[in-house]
Structures are given as C-alpha cells and as structure tokens.
PDB file of N, CA, C, O and CB in Angstrom:
ATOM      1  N   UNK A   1       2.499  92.345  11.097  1.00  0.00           N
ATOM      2  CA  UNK A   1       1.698  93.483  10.696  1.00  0.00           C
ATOM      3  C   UNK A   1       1.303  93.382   9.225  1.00  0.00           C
ATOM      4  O   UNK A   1       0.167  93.693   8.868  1.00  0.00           O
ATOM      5  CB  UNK A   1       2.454  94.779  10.954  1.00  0.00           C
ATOM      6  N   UNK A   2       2.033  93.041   8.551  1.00  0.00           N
ATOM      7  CA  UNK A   2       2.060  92.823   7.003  1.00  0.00           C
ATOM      8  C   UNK A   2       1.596  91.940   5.986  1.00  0.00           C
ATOM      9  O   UNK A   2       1.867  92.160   4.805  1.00  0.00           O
ATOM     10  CB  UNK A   2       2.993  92.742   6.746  1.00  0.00           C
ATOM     11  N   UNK A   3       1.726  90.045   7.764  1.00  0.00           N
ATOM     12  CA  UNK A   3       1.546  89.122   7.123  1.00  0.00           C
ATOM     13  C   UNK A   3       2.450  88.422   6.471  1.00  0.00           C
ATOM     14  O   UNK A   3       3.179  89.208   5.865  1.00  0.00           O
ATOM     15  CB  UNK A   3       0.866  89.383   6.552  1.00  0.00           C
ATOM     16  N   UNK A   4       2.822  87.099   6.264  1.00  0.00           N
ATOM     17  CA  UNK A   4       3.766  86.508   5.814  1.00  0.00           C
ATOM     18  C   UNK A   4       3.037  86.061   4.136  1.00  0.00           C
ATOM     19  O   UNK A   4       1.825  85.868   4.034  1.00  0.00           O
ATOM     20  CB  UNK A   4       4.238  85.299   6.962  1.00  0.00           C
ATOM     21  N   UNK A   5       3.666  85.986   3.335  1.00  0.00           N
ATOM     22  CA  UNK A   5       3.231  85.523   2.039  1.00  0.00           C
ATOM     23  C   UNK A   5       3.502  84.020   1.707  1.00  0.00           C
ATOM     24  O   UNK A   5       2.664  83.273   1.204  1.00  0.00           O
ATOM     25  CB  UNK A   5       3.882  86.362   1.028  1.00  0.00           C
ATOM     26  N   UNK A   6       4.843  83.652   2.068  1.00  0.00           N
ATOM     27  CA  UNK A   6       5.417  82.464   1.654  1.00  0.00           C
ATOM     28  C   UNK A   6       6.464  81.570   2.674  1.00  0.00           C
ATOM     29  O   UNK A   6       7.562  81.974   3.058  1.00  0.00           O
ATOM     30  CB  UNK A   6       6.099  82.868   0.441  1.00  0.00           C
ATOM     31  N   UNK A   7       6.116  80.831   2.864  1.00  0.00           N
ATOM     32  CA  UNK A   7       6.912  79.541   3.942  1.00  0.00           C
ATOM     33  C   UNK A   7       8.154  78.723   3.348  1.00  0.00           C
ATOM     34  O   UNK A   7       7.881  78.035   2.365  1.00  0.00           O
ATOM     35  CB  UNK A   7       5.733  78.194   4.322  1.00  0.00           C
ATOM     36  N   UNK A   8       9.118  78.704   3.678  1.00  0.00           N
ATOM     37  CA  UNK A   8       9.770  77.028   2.720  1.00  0.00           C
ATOM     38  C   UNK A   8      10.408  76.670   3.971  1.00  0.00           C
ATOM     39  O   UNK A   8      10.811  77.688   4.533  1.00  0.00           O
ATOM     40  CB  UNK A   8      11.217  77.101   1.011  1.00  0.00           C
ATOM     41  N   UNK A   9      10.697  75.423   4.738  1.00  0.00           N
ATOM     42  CA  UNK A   9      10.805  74.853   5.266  1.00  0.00           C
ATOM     43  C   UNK A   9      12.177  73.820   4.900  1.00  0.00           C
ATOM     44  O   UNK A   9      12.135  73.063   3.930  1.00  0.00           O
ATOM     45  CB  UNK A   9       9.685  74.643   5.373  1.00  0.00           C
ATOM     46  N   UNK A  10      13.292  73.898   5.743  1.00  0.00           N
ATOM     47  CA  UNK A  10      14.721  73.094   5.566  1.00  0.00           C
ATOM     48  C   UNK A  10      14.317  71.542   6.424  1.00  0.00           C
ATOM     49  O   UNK A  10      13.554  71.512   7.389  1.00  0.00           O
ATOM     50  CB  UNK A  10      16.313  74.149   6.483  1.00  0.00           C
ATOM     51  N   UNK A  11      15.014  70.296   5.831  1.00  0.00           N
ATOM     52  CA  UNK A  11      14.774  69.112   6.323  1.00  0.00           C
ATOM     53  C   UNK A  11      15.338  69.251   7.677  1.00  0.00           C
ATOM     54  O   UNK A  11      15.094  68.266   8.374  1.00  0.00           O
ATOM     55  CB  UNK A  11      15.306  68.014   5.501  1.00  0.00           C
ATOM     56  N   UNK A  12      16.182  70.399   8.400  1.00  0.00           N
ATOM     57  CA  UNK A  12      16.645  70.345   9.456  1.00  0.00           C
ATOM     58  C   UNK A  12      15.891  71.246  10.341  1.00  0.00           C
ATOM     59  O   UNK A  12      16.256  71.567  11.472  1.00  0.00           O
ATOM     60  CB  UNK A  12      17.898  70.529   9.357  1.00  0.00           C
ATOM     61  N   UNK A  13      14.466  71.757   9.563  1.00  0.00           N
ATOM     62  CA  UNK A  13      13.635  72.223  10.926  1.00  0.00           C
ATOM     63  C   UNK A  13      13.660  73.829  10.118  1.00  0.00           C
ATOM     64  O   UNK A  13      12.594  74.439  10.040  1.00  0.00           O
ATOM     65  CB  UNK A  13      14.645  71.990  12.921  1.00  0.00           C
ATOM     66  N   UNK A  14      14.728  74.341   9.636  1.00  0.00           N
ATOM     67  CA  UNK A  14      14.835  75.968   9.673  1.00  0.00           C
ATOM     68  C   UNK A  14      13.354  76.388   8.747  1.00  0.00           C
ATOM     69  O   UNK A  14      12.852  75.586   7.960  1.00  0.00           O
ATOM     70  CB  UNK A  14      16.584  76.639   8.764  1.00  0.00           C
ATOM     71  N   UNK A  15      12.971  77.315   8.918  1.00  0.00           N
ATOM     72  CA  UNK A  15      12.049  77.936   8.138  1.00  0.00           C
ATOM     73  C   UNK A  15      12.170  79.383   7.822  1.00  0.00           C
ATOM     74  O   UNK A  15      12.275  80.334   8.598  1.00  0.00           O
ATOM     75  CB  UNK A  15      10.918  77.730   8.687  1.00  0.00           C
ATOM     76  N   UNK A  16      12.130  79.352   6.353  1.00  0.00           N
ATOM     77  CA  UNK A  16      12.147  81.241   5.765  1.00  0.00           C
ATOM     78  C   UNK A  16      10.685  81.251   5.346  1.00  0.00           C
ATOM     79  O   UNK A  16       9.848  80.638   4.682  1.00  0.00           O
ATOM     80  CB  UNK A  16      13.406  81.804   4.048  1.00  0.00           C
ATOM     81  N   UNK A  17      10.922  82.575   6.321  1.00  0.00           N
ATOM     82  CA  UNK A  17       9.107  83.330   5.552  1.00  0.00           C
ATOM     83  C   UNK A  17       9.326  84.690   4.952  1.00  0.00           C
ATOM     84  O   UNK A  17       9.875  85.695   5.402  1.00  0.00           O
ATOM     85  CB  UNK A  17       7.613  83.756   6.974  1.00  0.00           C
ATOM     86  N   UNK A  18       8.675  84.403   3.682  1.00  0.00           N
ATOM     87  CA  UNK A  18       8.517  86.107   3.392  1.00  0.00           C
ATOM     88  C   UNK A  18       7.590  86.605   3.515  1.00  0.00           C
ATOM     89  O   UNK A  18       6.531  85.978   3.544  1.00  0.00           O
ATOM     90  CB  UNK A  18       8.721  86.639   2.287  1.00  0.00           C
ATOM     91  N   UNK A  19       7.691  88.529   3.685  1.00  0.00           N
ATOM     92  CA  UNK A  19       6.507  89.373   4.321  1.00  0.00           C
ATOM     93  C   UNK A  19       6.713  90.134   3.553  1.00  0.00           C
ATOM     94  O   UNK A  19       7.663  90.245   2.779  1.00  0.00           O
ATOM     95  CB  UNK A  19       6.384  89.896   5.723  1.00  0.00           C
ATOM     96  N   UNK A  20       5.300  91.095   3.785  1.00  0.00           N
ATOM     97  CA  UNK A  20       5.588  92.289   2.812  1.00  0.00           C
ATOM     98  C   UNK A  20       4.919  92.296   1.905  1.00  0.00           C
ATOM     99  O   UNK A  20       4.663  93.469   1.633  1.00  0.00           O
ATOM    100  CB  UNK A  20       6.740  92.431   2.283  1.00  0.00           C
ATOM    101  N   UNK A  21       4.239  91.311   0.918  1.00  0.00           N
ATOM    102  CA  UNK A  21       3.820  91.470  -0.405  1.00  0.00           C
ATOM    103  C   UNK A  21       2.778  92.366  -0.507  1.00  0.00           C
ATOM    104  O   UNK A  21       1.612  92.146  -0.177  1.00  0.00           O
ATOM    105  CB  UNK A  21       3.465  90.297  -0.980  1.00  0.00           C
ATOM    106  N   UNK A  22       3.335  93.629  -1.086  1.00  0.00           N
ATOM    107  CA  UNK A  22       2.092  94.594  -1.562  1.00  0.00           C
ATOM    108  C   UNK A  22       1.417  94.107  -3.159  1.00  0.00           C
ATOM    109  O   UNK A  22       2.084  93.619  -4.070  1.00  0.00           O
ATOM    110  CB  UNK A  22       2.783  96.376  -1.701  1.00  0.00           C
ATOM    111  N   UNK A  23      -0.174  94.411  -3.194  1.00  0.00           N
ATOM    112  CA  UNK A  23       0.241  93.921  -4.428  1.00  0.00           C
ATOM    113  C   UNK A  23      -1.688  94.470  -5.112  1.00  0.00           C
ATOM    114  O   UNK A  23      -2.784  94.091  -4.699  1.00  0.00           O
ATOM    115  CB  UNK A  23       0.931  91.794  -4.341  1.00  0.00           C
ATOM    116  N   UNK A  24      -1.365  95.377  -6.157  1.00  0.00           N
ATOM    117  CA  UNK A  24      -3.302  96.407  -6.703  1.00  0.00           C
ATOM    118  C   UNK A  24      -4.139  95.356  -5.800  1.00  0.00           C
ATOM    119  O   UNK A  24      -4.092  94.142  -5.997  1.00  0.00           O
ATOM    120  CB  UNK A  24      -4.157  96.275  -9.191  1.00  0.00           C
ATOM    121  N   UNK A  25      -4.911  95.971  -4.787  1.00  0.00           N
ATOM    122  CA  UNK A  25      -6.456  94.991  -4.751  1.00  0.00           C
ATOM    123  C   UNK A  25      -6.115  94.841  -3.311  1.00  0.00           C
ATOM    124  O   UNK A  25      -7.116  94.771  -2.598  1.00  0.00           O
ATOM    125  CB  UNK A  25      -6.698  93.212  -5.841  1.00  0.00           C
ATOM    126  N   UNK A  26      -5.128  94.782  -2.769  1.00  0.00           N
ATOM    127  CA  UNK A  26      -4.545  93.710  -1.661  1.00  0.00           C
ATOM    128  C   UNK A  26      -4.179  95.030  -0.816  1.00  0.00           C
ATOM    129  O   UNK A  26      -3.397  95.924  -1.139  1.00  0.00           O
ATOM    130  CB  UNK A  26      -3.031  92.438  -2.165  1.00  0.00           C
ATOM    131  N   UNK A  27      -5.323  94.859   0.909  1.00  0.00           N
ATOM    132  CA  UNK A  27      -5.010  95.914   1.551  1.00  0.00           C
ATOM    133  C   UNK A  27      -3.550  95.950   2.458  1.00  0.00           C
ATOM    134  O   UNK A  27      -3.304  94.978   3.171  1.00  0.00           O
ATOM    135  CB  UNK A  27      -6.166  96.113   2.316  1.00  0.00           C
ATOM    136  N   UNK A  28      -2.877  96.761   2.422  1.00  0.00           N
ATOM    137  CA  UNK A  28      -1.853  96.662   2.905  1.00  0.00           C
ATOM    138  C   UNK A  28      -1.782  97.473   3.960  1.00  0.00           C
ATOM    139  O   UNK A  28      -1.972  98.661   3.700  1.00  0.00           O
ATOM    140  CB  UNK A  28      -1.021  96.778   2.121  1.00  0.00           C
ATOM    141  N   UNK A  29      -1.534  97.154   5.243  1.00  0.00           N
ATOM    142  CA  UNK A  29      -1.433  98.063   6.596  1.00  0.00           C
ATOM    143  C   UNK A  29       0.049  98.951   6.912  1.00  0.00           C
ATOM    144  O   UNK A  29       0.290  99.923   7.627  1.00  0.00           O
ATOM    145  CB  UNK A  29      -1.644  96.948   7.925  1.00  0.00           C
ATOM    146  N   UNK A  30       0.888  98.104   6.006  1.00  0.00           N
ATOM    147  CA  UNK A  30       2.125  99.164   6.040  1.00  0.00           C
ATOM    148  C   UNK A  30       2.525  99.448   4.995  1.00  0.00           C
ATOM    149  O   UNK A  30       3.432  98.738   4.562  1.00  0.00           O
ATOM    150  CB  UNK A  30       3.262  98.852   6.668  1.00  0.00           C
ATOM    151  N   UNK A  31       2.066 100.522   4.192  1.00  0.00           N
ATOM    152  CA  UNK A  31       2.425 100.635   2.631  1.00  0.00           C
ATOM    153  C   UNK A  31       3.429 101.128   2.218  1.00  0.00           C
ATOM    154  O   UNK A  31       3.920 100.959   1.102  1.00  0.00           O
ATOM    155  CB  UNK A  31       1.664 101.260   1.930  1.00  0.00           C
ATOM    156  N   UNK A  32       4.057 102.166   3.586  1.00  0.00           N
ATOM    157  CA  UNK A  32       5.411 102.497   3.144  1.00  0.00           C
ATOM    158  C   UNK A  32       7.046 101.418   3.594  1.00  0.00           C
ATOM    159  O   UNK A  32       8.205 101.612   3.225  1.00  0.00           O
ATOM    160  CB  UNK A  32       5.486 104.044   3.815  1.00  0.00           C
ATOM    161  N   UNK A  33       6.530 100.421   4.412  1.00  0.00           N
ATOM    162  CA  UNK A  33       7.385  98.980   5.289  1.00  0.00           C
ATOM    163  C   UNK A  33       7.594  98.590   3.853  1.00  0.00           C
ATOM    164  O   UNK A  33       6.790  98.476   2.928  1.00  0.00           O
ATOM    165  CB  UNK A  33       6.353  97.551   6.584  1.00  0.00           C
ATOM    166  N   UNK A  34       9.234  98.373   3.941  1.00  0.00           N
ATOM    167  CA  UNK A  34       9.679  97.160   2.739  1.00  0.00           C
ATOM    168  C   UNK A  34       8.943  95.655   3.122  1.00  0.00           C
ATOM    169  O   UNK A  34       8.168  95.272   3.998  1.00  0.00           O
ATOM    170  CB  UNK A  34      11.655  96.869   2.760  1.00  0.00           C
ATOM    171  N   UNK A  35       9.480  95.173   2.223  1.00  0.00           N
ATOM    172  CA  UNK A  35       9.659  93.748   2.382  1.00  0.00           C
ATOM    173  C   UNK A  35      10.109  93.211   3.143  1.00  0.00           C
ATOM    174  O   UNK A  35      10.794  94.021   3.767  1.00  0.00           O
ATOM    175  CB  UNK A  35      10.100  93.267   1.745  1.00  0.00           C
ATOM    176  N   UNK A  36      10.249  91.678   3.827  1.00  0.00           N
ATOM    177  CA  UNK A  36      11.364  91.286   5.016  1.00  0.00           C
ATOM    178  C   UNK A  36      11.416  89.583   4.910  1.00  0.00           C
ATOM    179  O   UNK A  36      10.650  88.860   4.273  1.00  0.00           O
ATOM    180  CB  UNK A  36      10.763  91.879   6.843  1.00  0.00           C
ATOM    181  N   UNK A  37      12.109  89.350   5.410  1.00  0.00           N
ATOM    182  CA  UNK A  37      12.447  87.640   5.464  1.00  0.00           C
ATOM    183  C   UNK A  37      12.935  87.001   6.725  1.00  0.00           C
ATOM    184  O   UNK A  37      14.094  87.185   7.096  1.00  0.00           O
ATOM    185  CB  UNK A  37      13.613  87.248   4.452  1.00  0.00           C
ATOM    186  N   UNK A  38      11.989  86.161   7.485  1.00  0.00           N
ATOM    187  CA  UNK A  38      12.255  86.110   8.811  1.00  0.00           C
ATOM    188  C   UNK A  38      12.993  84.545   8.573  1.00  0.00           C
ATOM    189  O   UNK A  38      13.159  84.070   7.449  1.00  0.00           O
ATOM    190  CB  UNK A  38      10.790  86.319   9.912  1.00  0.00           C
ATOM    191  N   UNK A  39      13.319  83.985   9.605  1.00  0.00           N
ATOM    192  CA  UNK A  39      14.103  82.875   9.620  1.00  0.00           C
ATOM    193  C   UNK A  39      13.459  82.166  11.028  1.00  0.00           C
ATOM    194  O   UNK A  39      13.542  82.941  11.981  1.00  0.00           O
ATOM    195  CB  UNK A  39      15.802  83.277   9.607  1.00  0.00           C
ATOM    196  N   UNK A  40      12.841  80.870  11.358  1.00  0.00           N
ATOM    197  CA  UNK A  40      12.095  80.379  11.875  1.00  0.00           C
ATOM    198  C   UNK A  40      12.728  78.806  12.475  1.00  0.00           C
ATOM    199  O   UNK A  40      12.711  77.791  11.778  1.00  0.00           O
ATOM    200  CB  UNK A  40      11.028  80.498  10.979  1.00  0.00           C
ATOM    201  N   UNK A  41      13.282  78.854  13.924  1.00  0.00           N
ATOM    202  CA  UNK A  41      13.907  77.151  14.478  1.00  0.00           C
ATOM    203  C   UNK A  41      12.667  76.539  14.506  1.00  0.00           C
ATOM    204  O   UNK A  41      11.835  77.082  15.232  1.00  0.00           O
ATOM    205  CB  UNK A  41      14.762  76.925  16.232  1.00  0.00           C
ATOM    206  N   UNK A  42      12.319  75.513  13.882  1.00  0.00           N
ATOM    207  CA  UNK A  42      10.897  74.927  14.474  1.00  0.00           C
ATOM    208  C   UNK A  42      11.263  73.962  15.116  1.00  0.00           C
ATOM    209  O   UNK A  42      10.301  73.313  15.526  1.00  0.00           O
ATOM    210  CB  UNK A  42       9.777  74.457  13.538  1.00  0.00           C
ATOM    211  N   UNK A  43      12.642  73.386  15.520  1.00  0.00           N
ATOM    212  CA  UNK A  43      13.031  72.534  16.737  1.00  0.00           C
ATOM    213  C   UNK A  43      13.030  73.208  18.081  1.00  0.00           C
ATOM    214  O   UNK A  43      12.631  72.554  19.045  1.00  0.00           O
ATOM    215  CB  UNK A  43      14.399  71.990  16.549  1.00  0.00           C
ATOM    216  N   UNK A  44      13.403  74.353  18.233  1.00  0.00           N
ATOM    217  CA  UNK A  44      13.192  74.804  19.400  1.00  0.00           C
ATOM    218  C   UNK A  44      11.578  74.776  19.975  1.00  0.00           C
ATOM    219  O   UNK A  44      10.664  74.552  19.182  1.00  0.00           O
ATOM    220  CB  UNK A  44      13.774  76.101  19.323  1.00  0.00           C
ATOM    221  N   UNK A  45      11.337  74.999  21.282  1.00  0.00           N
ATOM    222  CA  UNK A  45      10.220  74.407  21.970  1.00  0.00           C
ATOM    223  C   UNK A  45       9.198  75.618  22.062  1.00  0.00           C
ATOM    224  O   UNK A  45       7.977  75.478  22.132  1.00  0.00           O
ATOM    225  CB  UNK A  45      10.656  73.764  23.452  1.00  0.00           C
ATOM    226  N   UNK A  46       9.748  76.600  22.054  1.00  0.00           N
ATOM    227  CA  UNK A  46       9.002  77.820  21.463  1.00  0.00           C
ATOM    228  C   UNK A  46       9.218  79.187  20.662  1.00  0.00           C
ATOM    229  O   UNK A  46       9.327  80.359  21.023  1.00  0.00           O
ATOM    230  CB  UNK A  46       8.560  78.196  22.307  1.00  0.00           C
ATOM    231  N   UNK A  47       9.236  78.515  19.373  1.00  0.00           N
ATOM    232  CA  UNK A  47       9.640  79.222  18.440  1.00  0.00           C
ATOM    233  C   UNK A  47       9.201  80.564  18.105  1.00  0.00           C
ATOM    234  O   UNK A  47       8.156  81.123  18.437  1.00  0.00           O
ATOM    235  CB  UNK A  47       9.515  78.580  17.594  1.00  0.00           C
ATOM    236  N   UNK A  48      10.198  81.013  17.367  1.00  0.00           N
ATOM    237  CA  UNK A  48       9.576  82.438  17.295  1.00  0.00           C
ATOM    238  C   UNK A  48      10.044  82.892  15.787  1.00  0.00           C
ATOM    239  O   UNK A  48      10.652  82.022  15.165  1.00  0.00           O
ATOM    240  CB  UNK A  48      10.203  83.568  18.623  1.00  0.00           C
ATOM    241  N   UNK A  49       9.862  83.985  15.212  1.00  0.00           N
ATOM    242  CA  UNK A  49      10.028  84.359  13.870  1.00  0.00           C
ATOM    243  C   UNK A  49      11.301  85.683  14.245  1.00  0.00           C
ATOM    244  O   UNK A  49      11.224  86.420  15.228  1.00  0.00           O
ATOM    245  CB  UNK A  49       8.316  84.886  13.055  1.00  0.00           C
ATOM    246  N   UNK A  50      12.291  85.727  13.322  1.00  0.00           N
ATOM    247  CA  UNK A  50      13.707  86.307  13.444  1.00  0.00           C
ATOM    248  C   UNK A  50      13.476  87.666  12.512  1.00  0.00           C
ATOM    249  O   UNK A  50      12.330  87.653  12.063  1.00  0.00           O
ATOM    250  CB  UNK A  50      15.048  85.149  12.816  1.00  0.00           C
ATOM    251  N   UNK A  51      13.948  88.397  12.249  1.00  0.00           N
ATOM    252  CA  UNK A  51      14.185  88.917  11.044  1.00  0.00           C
ATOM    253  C   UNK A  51      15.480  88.586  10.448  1.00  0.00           C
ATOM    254  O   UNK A  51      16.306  88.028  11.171  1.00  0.00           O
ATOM    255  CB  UNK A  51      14.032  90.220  11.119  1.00  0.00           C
ATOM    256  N   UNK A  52      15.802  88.877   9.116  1.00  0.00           N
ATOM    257  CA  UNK A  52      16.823  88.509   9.172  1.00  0.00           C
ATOM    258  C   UNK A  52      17.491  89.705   8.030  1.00  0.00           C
ATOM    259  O   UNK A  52      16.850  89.952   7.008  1.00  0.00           O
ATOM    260  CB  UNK A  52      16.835  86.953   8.966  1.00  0.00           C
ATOM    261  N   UNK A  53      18.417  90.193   8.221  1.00  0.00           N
ATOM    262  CA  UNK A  53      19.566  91.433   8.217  1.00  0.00           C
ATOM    263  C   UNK A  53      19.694  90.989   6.632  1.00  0.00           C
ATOM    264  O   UNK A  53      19.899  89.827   6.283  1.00  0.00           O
ATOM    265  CB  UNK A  53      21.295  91.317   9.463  1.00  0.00           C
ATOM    266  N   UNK A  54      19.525  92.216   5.639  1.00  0.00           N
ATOM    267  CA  UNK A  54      19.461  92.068   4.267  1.00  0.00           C
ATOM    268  C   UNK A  54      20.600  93.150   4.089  1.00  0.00           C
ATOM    269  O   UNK A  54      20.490  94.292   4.533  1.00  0.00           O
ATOM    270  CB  UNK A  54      17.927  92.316   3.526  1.00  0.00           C
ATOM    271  N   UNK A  55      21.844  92.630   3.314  1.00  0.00           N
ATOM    272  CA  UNK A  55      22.784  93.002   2.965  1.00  0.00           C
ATOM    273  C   UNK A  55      22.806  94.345   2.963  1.00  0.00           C
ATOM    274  O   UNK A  55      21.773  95.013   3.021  1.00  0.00           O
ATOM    275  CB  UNK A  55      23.033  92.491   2.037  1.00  0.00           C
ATOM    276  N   UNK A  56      24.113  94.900   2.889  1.00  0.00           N
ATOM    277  CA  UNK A  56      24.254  97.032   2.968  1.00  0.00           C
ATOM    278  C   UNK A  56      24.084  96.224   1.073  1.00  0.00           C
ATOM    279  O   UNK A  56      24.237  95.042   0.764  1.00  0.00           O
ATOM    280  CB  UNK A  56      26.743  98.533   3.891  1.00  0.00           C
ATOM    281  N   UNK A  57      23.654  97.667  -0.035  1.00  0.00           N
ATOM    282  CA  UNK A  57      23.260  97.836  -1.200  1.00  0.00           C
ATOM    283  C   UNK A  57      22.724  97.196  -2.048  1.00  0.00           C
ATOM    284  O   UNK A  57      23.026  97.241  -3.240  1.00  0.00           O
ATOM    285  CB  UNK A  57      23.844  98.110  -1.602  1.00  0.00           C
ATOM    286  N   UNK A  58      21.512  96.240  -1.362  1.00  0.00           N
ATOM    287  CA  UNK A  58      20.457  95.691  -1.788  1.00  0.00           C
ATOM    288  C   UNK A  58      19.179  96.915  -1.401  1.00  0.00           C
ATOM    289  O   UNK A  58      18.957  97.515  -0.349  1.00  0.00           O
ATOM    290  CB  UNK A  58      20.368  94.161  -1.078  1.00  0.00           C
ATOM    291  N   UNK A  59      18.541  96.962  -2.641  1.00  0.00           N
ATOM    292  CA  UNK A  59      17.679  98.194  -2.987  1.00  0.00           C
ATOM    293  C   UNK A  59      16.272  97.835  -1.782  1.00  0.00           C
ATOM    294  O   UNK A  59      15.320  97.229  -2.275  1.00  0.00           O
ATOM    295  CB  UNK A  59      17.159  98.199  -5.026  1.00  0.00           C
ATOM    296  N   UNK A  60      16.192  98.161  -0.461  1.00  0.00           N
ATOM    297  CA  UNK A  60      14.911  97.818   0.316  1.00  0.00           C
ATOM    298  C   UNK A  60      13.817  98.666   0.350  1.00  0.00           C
ATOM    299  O   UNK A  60      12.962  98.474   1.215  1.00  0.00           O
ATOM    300  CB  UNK A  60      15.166  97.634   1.590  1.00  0.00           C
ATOM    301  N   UNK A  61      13.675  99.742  -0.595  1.00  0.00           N
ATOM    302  CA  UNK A  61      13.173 100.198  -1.201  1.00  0.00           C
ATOM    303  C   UNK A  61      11.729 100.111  -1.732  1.00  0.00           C
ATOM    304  O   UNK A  61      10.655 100.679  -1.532  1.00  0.00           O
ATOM    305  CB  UNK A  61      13.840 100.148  -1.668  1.00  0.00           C
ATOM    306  N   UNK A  62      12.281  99.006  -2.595  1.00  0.00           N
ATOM    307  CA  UNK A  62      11.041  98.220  -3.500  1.00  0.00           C
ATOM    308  C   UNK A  62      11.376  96.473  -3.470  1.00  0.00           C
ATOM    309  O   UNK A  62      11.353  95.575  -4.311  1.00  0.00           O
ATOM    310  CB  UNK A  62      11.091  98.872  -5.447  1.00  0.00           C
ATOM    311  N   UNK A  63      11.713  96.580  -1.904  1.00  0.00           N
ATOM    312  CA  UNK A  63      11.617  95.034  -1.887  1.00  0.00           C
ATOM    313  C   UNK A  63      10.556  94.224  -1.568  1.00  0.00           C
ATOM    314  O   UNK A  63      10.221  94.364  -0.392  1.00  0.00           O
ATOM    315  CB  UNK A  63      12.415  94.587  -1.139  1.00  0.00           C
ATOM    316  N   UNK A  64       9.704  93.183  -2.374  1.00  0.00           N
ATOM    317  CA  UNK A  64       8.298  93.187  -2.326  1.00  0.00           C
ATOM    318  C   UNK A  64       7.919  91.561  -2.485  1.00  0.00           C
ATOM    319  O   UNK A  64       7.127  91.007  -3.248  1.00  0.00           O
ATOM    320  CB  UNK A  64       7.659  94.209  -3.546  1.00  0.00           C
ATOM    321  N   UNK A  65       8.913  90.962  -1.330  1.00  0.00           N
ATOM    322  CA  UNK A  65       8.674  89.511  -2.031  1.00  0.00           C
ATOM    323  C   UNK A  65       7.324  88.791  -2.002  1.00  0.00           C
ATOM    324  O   UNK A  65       6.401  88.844  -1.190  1.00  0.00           O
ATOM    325  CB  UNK A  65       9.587  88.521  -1.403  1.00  0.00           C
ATOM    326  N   UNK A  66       7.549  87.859  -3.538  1.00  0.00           N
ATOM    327  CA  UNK A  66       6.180  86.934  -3.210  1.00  0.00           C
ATOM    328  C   UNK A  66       6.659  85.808  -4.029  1.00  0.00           C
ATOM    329  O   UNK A  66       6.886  85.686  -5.233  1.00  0.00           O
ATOM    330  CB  UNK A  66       4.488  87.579  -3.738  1.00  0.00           C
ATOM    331  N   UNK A  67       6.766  84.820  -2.753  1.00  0.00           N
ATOM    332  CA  UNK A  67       6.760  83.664  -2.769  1.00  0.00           C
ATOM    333  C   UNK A  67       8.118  83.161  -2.540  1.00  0.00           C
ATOM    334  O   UNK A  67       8.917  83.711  -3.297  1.00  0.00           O
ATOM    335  CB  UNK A  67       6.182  83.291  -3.818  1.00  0.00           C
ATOM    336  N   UNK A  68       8.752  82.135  -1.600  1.00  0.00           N
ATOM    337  CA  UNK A  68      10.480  82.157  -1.435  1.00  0.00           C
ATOM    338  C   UNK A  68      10.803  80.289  -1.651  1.00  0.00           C
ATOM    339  O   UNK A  68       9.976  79.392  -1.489  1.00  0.00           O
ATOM    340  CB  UNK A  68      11.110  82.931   0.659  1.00  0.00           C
ATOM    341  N   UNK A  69      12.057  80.170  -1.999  1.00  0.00           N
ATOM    342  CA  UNK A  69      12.481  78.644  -2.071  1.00  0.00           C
ATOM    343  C   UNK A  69      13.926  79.078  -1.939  1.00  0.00           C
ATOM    344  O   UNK A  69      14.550  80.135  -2.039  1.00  0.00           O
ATOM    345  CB  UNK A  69      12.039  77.636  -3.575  1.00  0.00           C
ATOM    346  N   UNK A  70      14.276  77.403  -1.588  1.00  0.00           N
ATOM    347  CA  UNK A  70      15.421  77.465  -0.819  1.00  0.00           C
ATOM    348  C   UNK A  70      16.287  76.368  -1.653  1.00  0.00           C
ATOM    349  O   UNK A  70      15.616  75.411  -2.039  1.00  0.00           O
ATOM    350  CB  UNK A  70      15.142  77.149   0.833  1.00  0.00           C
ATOM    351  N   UNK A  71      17.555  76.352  -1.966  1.00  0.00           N
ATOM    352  CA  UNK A  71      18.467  75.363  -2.689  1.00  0.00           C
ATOM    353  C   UNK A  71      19.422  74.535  -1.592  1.00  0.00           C
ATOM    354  O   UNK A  71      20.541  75.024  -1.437  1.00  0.00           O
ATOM    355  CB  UNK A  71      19.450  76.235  -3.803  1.00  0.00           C
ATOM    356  N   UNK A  72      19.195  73.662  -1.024  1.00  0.00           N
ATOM    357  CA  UNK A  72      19.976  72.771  -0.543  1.00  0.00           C
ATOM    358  C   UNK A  72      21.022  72.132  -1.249  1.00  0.00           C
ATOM    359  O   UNK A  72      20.631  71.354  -2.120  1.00  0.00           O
ATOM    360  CB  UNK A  72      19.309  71.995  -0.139  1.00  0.00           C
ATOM    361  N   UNK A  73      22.721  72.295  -1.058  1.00  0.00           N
ATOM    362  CA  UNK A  73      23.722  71.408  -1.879  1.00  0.00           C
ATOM    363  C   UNK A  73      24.406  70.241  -0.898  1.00  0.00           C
ATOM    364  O   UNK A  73      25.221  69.445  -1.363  1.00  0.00           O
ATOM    365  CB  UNK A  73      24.985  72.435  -2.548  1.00  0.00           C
TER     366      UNK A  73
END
C-alpha cells in the first residue's frame, strides 16, 4: 500500500525491504501507517514479503525508514 523504499539482499537469498517512507512532495496513501520492514526468502519457489515484528519500546510512531543495509559477521 505504501510501497517499499529500499531492498538489501543477504548472499544466502534473505531480503529486507523497507516501507513506509513519508516524505514533503511524496503522495502518501497511508499517512497515518508507520513504517515497516518486511523480510523476503528469494530461495523459496514462491516468495512472498513477511512483516517483520519490531521490538515492544521502539517508538512506531514516527518510524519512517529510508533506505536499509545489512552487516554480515
């Protein structure tokens, strides 16, 4: 509904997308919807987009991501 803003992609297939980005200029269809971060198997044969469960007292509020990366150790 919102649109995804940003992709990053794990060498083992996983993919995080972020949604949500409100931002002056930029029509937004859900203006009062936080932010969200889906989680994506692109090995499976028909993939689909997850949401994925953002901690109890992280402010979702004014969560408004734009743009995501990922740290592999």
């Amino acid at each position: 509904e919102t649109g995804s803003e940003d992709i990053d992609i794990l060498p083992n297939g996983l993919a995080f997308i972020s949604s949500g980005l409100k931002y002056p200029g930029l029509k937004s269809f859900a203006p009062d919807k936080p932010g969200e971060i889906f989680l994506m198997d692109l090995n499976e044969d028909h993939p689909r987009a997850v949401e994925l469960r953002i901690s109890r007292g992280f402010d979702l509020t004014s969560f408004n991501p734009h743009g995501i990366s990922t740290y592999v150790d």
